[in-house]
C-alpha positions as CSV (number, residue, x, y, z in Angstrom):
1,X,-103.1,-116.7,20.5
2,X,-101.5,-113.6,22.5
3,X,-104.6,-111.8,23.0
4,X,-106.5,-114.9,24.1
5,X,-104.3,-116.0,26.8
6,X,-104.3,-112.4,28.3
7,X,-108.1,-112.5,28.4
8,X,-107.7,-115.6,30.3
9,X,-105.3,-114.6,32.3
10,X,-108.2,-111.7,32.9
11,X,-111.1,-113.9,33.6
12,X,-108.9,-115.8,36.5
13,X,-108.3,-112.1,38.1
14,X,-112.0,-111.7,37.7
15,X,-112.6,-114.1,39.6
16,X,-110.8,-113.3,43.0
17,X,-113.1,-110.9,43.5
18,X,-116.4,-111.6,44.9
19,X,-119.3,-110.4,42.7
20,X,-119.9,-107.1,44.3
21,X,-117.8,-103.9,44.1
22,X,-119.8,-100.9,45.6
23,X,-118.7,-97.2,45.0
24,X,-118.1,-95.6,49.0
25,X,-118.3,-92.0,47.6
26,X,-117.4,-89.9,44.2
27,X,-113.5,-90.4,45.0
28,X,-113.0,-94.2,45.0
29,X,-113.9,-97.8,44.3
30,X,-114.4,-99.8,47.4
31,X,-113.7,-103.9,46.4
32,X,-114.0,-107.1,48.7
33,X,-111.8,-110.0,47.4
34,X,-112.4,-113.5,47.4
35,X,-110.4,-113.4,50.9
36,X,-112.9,-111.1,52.2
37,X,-110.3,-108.6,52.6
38,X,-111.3,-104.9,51.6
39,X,-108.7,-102.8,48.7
40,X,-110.1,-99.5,48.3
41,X,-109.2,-98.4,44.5
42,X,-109.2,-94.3,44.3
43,X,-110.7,-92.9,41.1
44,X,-108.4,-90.9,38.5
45,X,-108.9,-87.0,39.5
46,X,-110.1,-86.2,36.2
47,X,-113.0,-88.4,36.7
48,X,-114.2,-86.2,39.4
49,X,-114.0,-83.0,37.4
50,X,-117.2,-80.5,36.5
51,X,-117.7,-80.9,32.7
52,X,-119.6,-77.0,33.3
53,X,-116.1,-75.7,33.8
54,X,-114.6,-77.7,30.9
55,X,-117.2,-76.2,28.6
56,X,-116.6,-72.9,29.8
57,X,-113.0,-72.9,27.9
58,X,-112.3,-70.9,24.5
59,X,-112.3,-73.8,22.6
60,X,-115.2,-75.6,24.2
61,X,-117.6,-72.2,23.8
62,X,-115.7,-71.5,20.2
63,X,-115.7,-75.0,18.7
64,X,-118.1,-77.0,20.1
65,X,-121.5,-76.9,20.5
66,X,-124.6,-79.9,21.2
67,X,-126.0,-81.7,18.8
68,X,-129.6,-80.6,17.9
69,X,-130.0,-84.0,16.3
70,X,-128.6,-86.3,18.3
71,X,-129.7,-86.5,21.9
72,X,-127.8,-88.2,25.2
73,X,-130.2,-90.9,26.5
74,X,-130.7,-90.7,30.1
75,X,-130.5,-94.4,30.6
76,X,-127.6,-96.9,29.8
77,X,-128.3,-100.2,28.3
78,X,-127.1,-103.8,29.9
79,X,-125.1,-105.8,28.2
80,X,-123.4,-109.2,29.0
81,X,-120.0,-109.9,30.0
82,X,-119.0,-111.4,27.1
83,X,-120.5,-108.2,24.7
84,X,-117.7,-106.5,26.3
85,X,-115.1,-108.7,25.8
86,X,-116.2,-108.9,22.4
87,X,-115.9,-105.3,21.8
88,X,-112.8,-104.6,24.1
89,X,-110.7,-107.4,21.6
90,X,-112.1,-106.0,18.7
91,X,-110.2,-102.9,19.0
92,X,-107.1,-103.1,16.6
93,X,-104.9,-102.1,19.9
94,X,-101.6,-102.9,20.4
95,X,-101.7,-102.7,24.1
96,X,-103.6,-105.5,25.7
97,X,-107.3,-104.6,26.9
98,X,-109.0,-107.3,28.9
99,X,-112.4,-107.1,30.8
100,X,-112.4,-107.7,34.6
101,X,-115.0,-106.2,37.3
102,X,-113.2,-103.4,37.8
103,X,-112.8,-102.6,34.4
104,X,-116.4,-102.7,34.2
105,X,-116.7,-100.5,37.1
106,X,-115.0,-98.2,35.4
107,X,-117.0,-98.4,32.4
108,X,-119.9,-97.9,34.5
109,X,-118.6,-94.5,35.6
110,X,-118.2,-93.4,31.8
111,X,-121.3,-94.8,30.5
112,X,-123.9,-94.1,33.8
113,X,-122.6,-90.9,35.7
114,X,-120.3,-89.5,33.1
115,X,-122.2,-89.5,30.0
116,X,-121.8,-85.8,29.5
117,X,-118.8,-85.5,30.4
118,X,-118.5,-88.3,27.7
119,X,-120.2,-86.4,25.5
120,X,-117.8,-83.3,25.3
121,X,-114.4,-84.9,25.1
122,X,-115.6,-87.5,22.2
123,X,-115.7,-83.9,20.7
124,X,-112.5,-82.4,22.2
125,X,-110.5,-85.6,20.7
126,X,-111.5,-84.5,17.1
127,X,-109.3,-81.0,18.1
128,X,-106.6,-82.8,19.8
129,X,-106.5,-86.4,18.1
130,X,-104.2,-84.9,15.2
131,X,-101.6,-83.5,17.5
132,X,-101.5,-86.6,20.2
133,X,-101.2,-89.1,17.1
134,X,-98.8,-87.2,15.6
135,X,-96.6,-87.2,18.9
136,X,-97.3,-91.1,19.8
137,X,-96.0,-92.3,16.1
138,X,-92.6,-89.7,16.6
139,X,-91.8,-92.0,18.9
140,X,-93.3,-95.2,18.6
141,X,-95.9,-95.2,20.9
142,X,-98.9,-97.1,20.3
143,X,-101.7,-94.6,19.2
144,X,-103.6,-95.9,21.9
145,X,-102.5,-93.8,24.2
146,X,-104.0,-90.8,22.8
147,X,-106.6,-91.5,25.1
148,X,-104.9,-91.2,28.3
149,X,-105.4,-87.8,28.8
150,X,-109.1,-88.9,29.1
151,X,-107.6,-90.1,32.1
152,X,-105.3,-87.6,33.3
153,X,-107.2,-84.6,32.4
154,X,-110.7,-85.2,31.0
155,X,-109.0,-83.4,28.1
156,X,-109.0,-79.5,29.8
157,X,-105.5,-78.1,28.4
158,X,-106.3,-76.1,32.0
159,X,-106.5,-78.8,34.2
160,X,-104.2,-78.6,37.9
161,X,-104.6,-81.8,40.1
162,X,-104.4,-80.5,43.9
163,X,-100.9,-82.2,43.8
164,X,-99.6,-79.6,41.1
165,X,-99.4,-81.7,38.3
166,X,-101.1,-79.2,35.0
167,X,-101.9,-80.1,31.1
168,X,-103.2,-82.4,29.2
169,X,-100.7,-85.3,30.0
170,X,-100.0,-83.8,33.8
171,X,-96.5,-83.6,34.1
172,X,-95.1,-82.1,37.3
173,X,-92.7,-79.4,37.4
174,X,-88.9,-81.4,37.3
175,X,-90.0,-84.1,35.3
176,X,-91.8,-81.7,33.0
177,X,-88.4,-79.6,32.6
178,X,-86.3,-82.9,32.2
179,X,-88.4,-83.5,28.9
180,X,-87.3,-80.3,27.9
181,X,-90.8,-78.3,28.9
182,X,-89.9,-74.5,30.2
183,X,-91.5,-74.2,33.0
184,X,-91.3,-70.5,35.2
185,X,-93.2,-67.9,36.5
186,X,-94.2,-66.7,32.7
187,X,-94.1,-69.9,30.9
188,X,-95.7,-73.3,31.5
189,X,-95.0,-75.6,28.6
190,X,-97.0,-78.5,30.5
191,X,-99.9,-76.4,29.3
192,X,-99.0,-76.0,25.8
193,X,-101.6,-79.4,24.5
194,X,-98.0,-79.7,21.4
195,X,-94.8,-79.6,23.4
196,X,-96.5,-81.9,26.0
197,X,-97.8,-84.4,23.8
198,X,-94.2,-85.1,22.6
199,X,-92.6,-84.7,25.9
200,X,-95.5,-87.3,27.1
201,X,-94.8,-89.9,24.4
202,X,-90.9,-89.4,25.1
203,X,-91.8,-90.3,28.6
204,X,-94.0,-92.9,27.3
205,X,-91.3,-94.6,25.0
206,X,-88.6,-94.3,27.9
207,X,-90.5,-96.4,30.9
208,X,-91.5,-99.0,28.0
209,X,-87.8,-99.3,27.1
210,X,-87.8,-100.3,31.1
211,X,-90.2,-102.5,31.8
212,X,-91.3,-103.8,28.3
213,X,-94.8,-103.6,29.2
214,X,-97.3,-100.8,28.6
215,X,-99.5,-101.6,31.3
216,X,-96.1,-101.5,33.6
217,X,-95.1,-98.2,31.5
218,X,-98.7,-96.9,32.1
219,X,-98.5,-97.8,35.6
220,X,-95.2,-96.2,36.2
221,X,-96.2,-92.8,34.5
222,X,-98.8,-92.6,37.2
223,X,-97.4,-93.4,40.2
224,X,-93.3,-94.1,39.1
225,X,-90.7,-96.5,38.3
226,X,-89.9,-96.9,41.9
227,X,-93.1,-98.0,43.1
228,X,-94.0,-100.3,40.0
229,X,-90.1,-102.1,40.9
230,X,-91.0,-102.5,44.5
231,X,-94.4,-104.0,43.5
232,X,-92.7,-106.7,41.2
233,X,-90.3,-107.8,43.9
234,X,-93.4,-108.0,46.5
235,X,-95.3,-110.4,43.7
236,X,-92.1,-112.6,43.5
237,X,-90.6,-111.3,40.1
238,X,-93.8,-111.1,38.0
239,X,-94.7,-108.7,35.3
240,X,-97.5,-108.8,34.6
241,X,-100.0,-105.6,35.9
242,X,-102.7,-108.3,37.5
243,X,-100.4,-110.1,39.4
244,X,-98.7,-107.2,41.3
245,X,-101.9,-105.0,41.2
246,X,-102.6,-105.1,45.2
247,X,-98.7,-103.7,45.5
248,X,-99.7,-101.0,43.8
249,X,-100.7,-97.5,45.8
250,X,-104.5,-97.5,45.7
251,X,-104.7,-94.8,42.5
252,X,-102.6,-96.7,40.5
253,X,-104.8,-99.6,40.8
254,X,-107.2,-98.0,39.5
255,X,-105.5,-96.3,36.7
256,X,-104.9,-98.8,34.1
257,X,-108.8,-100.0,34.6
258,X,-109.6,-96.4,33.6
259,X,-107.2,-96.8,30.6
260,X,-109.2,-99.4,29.8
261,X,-112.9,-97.9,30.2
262,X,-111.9,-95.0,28.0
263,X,-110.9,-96.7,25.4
264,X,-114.0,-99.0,25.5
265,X,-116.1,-95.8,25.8
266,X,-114.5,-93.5,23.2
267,X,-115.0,-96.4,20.5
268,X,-118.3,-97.8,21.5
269,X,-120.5,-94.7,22.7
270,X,-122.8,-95.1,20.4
271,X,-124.0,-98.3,22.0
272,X,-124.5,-96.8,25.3
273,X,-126.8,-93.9,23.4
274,X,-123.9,-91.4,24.1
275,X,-123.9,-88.6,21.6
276,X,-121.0,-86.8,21.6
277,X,-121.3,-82.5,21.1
278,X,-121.2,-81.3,17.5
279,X,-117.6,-79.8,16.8
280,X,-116.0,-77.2,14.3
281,X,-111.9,-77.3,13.3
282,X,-110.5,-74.3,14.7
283,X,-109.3,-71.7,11.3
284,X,-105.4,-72.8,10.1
285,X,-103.4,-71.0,12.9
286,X,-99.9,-70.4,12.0
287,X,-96.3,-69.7,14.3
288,X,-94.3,-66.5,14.4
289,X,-91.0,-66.2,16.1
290,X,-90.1,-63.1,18.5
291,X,-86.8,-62.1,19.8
292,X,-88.3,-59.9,22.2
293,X,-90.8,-59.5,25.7
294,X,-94.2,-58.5,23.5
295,X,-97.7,-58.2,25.3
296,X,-101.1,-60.1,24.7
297,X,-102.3,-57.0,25.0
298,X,-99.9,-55.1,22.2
299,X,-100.8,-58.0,19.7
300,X,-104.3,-57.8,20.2
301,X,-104.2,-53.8,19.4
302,X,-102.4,-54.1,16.4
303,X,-103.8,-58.0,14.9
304,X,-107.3,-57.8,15.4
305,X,-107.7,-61.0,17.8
306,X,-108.9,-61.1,21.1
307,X,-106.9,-61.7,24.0
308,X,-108.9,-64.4,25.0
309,X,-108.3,-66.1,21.8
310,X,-104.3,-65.4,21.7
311,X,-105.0,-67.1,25.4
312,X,-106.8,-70.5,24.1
313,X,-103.9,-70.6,21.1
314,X,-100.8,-70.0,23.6
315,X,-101.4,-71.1,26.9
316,X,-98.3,-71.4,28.0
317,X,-97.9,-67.9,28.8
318,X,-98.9,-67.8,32.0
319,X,-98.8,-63.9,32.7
320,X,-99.9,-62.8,28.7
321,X,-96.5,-62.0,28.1
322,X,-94.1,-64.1,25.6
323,X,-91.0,-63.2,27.0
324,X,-89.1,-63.4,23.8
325,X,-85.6,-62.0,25.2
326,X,-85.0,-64.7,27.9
327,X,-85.3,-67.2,24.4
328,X,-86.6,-66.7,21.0
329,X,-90.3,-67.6,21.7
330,X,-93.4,-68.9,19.5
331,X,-96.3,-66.9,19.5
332,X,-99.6,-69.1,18.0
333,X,-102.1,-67.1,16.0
334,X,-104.6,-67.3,13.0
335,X,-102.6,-66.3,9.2
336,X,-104.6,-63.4,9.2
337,X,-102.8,-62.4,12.4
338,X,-99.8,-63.4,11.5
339,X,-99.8,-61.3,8.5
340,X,-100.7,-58.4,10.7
341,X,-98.2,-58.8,13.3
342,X,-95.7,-58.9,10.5
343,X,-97.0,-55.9,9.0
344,X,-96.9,-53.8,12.2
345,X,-93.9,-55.5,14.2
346,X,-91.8,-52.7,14.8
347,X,-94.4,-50.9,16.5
348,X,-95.7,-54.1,18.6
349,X,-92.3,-54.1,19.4
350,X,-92.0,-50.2,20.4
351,X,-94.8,-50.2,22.7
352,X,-94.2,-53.8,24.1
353,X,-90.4,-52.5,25.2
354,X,-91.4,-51.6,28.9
355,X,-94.7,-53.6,29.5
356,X,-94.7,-54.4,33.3
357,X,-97.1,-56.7,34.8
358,X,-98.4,-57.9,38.4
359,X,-99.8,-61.3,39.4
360,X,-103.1,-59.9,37.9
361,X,-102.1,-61.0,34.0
362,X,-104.5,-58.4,32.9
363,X,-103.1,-55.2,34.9
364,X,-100.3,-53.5,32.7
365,X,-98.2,-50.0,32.9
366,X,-96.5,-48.4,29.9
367,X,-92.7,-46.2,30.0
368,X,-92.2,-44.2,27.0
369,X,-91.8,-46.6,24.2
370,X,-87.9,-47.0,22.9
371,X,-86.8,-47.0,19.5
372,X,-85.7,-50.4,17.9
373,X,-83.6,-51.4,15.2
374,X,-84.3,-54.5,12.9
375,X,-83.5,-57.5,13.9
376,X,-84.2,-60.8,12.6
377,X,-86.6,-62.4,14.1
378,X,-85.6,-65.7,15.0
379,X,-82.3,-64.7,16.0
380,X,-80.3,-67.2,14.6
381,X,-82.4,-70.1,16.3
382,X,-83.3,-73.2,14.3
383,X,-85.8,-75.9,15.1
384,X,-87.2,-78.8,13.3
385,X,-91.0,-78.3,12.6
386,X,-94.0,-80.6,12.6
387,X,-97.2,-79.9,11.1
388,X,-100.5,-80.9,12.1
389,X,-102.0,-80.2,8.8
390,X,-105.7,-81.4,10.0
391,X,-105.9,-79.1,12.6
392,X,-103.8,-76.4,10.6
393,X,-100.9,-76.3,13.8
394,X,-97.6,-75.7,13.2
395,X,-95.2,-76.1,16.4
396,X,-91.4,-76.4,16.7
397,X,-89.4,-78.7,18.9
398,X,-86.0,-78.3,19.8
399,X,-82.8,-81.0,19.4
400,X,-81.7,-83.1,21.2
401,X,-78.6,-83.9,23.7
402,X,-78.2,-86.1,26.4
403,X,-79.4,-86.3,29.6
404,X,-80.4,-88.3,32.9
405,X,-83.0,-88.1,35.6
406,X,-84.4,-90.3,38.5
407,X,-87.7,-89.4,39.7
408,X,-91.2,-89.8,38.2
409,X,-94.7,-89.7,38.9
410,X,-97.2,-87.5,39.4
411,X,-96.7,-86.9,43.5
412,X,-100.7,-86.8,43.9
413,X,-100.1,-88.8,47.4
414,X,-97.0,-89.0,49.9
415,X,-95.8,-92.2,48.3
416,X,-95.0,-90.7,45.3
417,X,-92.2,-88.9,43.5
418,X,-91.8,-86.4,40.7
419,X,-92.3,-87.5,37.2
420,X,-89.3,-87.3,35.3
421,X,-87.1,-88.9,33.1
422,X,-85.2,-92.7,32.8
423,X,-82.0,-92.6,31.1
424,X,-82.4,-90.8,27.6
425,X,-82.6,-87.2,26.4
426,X,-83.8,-84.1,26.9
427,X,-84.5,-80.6,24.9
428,X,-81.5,-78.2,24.3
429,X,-81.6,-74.9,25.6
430,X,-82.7,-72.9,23.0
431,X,-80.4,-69.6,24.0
432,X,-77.5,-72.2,23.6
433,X,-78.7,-72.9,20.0
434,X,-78.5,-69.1,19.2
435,X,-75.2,-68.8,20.6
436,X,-74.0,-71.7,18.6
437,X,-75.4,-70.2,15.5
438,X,-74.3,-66.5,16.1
439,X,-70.6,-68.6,16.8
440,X,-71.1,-70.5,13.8
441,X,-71.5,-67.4,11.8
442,X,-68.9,-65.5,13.4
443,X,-66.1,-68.0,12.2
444,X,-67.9,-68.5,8.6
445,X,-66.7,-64.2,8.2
446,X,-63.1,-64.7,10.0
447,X,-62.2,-66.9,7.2
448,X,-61.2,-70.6,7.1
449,X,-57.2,-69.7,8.1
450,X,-58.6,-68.5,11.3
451,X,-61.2,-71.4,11.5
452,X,-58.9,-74.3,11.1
453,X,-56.5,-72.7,13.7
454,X,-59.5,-72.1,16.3
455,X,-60.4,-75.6,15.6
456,X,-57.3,-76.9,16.7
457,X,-57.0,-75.4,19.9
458,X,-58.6,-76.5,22.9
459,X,-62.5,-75.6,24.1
460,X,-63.8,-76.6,27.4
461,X,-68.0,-76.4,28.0
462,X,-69.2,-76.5,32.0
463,X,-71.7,-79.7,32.6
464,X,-74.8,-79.1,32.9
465,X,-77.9,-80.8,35.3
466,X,-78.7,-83.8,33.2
467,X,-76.0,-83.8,30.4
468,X,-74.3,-87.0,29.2
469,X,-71.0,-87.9,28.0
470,X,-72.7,-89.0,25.1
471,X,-75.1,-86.3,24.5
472,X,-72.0,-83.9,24.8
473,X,-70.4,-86.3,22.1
474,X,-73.0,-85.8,20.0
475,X,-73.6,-81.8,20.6
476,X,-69.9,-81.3,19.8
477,X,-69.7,-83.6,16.9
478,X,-66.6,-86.2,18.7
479,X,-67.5,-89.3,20.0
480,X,-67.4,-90.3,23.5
481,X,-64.2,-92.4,23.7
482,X,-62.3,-89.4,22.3
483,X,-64.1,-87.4,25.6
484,X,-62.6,-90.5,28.0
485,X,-59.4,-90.0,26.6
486,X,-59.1,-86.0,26.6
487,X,-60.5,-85.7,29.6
488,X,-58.9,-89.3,31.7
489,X,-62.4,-90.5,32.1
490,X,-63.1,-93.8,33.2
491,X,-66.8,-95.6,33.0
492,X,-69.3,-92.5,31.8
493,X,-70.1,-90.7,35.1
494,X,-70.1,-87.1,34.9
495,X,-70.6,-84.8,37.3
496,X,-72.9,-81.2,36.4
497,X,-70.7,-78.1,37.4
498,X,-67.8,-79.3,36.3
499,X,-65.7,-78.4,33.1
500,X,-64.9,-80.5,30.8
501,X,-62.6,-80.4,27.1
502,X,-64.3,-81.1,24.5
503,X,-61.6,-80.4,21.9
């Protein structure tokens, strides 16, 4: 009974507009309501991206290839307007997915221009479905959305929007670090397709937990909280997506209609003689943890895998360098590899002690190598791991504490701010994990006379940007009333810089 109304609710949208919607150029969708006034809809960036470059990546020339027997149609069959409501509330979605005109247009753009651009990410989805499902259900996001980076990126782990937003999911820089992404001038999380996914469905969860919508929650990831608010109070209060769809800046409009079409086209290709490329699982790659700065280069020498390779496994290392001592730091590679790098870590170690670099990631210089003692590798530093046993992954992602943030979206125009996060938590820092554990260790040795009597005397931490009373609650294993009471706080506002006991 749901799902019908919101179809009807669909056709009377459908309606408003007159019959025709021409496209004005490549970058938007020009529509004339029934009014006769003009709304110019802009297309998602992604939709305007070169599918040569796309199949120019490691992954795409490694694991994907076309499909001798199986060959893209040039032309697109017609179908009625009810064929694709029929197929669009077939879907066993969660999310509502009604047919209007501009959903159609968007179709269109899938099924008639961007059939082979169609073609390759129906493929790409088989390498990243496992690791975007995987993320969604951690956090109770409708699996859905694994197809919004069909939207956001066209699926290119590579992909930078002119506005700076980069990944799969295109997360700016300050949102990005709110969900706990490092992002400097040698690391890029936003890149790395596992960290992003569940820093995405975090993000996700968060803005539905607002607006208890998804198309509101997907409208707000695009362009923000603040401009999807302002657009409900400019439609009277309503919230539903239709109503307040002309408050909307022009991409946004468009950007649940995409939502749509790709969904419709990554389940019913087949109907509009789309074949998708012919794809290979990547070989079981495995994790191993370093303490210390180590080169793509160094590895390569010493683990028989290409650079490129170590490049398309651990693309968040922006310069090839995992710069293990600024935090204990994951390095992605086949088991094979792994093995290797085991088997000779001292010495990637000893000739990776004073690698320089430039801004050209592939210009090194060498000192005389130093000497090392043994250390252990992960330095004290534990994460919880998840395993994306179809795809032979293995990530790690970090606990939690609390934390706060007010700006979103992706900033492609003026009108919009920085992604970022509502009211909910963040990744801890993962040198403040060692430390606790080195700490931890520390007073295990001194004995429990000395531990009890460190216990009872007073410890004061310094606030940090986006901590919580609560989160600091929970990292310090008190609760928050006891912090209001130590500390002669009232309400929960805390202030980053300051100190505050937390014993």
């Amino acid at each position: 009974m749901k799902k019908r109304l919101f179809f009807t609710i669909a056709a009377m949208f459908t309606v408003t507009f007159s019959a025709f919607a021409q496209y004005d150029d490549e970058y938007e969708i020009v529509v004339t309501d029934a009014n006769g006034q003009r709304q110019e809809i802009d297309i998602p960036e992604a939709m305007t991206f070169e599918v040569d470059s796309m199949l120019n990546l490691y992954y795409s020339k490694t694991f994907l290839a076309d499909d001798e027997n199986c060959i893209t149609s040039s032309s697109d069959p017609e179908f009625s307007e009810q064929e694709y409501i029929d197929r669009l509330n077939r879907l066993p979605y969660v999310i509502p997915m009604p047919y209007n005109e501009i959903v159609r247009k968007f179709i269109d753009r899938y099924t008639k221009s961007g059939r082979r651009s169609v073609g390759y990410m129906i493929a790409a989805m088989n390498l990243y479905t496992p690791i975007f499902e995987q993320a969604l259900e951690t956090f109770g996001v409708p699996l859905e959305m694994k197809y919004l980076p069909v939207v956001e990126s066209g699926l290119n782990p590579s992909a930078v929007s002119h506005a700076g937003a980069a990944g799969l999911w295109q997360f700016m820089i300050q949102p990005g670090k709110r969900y706990g992404l490092r992002i400097n001038s040698l690391v890029d999380d936003r890149r790395d397709p596992i960290k992003s996914s569940y820093a995405a469905a975090e993000l996700l969860s968060d803005l539905y937990q607002v607006f208890g919508d998804w198309h509101l929650a997907l409208a707000a990831y695009n362009c923000g909280p603040e401009n999807v608010n302002r657009a409900i109070h400019r439609a009277g209060g309503s919230k539903d997506y239709w109503t307040i769809y002309q408050y909307l800046p022009r991409e946004t409009r468009g950007y649940v209609p995409a939502f749509i079409a790709a969904n419709y086209v990554m389940n019913y290709y087949c109907e509009h003689n789309i074949c998708p490329m012919r794809s290979t699982l990547p070989e079981k790659a495995d994790t191993v943890m370093v303490d210390r700065d180590v080169s793509f280069k160094t590895i390569s020498e010493f683990c028989d895998i290409s650079i490129e390779q170590l490049r398309a496994l651990n693309p968040q290392y922006r310069r090839d360098i995992v710069n293990g001592s600024s935090e204990p730091s994951a390095i992605s590679m086949p088991t094979a590899a792994v093995l290797l790098f085991i088997d000779n870590q001292q010495k990637i170690y000893a000739q990776s002690s004073n690698v320089t670099f430039s801004d050209n990631a592939d210009s090194y210089s060498y000192t005389e190598p130093r000497q090392y003692q043994s250390q252990t590798a992960s330095n004290g530093y534990t994460r919880k791991s998840y395993t994306e046993p179809q795809q032979g992954y293995t990530t790690t992602r970090k606990s939690y504490s609390g934390s706060t943030g007010n700006s979103y979206g992706k900033g492609r125009n003026s009108y919009r701010n920085s992604r970022g996060k509502i009211t909910k938590n963040r990744y801890s820092s993962a040198k403040e994990q060692g430390k606790a554990s080195k700490k931890h260790r520390k007073n295990g040795k001194r004995g429990s006379k000395n531990s009890t009597r460190r216990r009872q005397t007073t410890q004061s931490v310094t606030i940090r940007q986006g901590e919580t009373l609560s989160g600091l609650a929970r990292k310090h294993g008190t609760t928050v009333k006891k912090l209001q009471q130590i500390n002669g706080i009232k309400g929960s506002n805390i202030r980053a810089g300051k100190k505050i006991r937390v014993k």
